[in-house]
C-alpha positions as CSV (number, residue, x, y, z in Angstrom):
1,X,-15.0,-95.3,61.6
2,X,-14.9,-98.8,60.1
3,X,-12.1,-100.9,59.7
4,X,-13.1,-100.5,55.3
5,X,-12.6,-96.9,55.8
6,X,-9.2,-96.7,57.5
7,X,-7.9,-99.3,55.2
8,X,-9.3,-97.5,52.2
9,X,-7.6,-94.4,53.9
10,X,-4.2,-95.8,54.2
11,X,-4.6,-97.0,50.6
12,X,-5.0,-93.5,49.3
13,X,-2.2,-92.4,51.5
14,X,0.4,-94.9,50.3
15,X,1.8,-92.6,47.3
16,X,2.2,-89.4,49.1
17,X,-0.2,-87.4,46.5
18,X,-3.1,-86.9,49.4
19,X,-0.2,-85.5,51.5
20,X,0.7,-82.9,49.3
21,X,-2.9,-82.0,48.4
22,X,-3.9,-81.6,52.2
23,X,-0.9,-79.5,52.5
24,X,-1.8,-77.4,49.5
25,X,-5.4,-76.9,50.3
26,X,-3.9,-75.5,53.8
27,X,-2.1,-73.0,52.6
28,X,-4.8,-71.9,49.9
29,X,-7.1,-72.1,53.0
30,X,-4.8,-69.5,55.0
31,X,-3.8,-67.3,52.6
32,X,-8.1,-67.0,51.7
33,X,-8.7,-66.3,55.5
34,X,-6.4,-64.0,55.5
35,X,-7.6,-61.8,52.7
36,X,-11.3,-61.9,53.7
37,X,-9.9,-60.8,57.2
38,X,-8.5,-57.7,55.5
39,X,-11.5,-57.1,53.2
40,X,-13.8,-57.4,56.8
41,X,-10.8,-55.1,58.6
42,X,-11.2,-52.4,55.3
43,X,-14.8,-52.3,55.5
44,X,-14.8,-51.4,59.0
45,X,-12.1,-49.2,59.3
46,X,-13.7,-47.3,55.7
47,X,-16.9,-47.1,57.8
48,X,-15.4,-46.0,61.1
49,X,-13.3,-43.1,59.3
50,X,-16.8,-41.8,57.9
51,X,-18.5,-42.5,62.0
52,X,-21.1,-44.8,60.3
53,X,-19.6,-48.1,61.8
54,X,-22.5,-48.2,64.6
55,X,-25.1,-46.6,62.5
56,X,-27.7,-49.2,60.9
57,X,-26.9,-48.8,57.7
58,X,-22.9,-49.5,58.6
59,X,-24.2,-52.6,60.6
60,X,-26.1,-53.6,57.9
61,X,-23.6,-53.2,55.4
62,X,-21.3,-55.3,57.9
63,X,-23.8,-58.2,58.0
64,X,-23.9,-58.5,54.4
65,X,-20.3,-58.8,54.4
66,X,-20.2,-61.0,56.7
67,X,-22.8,-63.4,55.2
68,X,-20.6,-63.1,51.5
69,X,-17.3,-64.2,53.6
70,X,-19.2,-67.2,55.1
71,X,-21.1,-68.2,51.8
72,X,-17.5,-68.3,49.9
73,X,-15.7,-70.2,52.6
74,X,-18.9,-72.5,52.1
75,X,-17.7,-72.7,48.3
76,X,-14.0,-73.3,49.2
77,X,-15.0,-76.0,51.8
78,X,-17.0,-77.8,48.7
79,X,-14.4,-77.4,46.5
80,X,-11.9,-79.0,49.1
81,X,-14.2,-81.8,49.1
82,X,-14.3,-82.4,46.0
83,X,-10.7,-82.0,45.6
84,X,-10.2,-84.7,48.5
85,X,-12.9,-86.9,46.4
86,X,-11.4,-87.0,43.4
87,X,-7.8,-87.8,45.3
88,X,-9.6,-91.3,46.5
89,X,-9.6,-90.1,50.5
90,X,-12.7,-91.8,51.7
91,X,-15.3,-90.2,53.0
92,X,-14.4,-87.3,51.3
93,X,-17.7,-85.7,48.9
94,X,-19.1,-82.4,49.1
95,X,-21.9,-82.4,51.8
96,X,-23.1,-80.0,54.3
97,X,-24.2,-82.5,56.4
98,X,-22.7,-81.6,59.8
99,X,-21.8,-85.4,60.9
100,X,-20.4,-85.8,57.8
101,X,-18.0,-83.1,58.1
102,X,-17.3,-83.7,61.5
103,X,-15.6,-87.2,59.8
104,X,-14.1,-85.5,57.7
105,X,-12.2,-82.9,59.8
106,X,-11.0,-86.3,62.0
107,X,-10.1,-87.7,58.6
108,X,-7.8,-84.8,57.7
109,X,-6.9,-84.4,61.7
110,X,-5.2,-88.4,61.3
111,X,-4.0,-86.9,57.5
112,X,-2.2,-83.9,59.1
113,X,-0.4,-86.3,62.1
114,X,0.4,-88.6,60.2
115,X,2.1,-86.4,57.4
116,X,4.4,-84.9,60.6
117,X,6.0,-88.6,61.2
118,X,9.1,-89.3,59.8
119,X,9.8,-92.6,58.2
């Protein structure tokens, strides 16, 4: 991380908005998780009541489950991006990229401590 991005970091912290916003996205985040968990948890439990969780048609049904849970937190994690963008955090753009998200996850790790200190 360059010395440009961590002053163009603490920049967009200065106001307390970015703050706020990480906090917010958190809690939409958990509250998400948590009802994909239950909608994976129904689905199972609906095809263990009628014995056809092991059959391959109730795996199957599973996997595609699966794969539509993973494709929208895929969407949420763009739309945090872009959120994050638009605040001014840099770094912050809707990519896929793997090394990219990686800084961004440190980003928001530094965001998140720092947000816990007490002035």
């Amino acid at each position: 991380v360059t010395s440009d991005v961590l002053s163009a970091l603490a920049t967009s912290l200065l106001d307390g908005t970015v703050f706020q916003i990480v906090r917010e996205l958190e809690e939409i985040q958990q509250i998400l998780e948590r009802d994909l968990l239950n909608r994976r948890m129904k689905a199972v439990n609906a095809l263990r009541a009628s014995k056809r969780v092991d059959t391959d048609e109730g795996e199957a049904e599973i996997r595609r489950l699966d794969q539509d849970i993973i494709l929208e937190l895929d969407q949420r994690v763009a739309e945090q991006q872009a959120t994050l963008q638009r605040a001014g955090v840099p770094c912050m753009m809707p990519t896929n990229k793997s090394e990219d998200i990686s800084l961004q996850m440190q980003i928001l790790g530094w965001i998140q401590r720092l947000s816990r200190i007490q002035v």
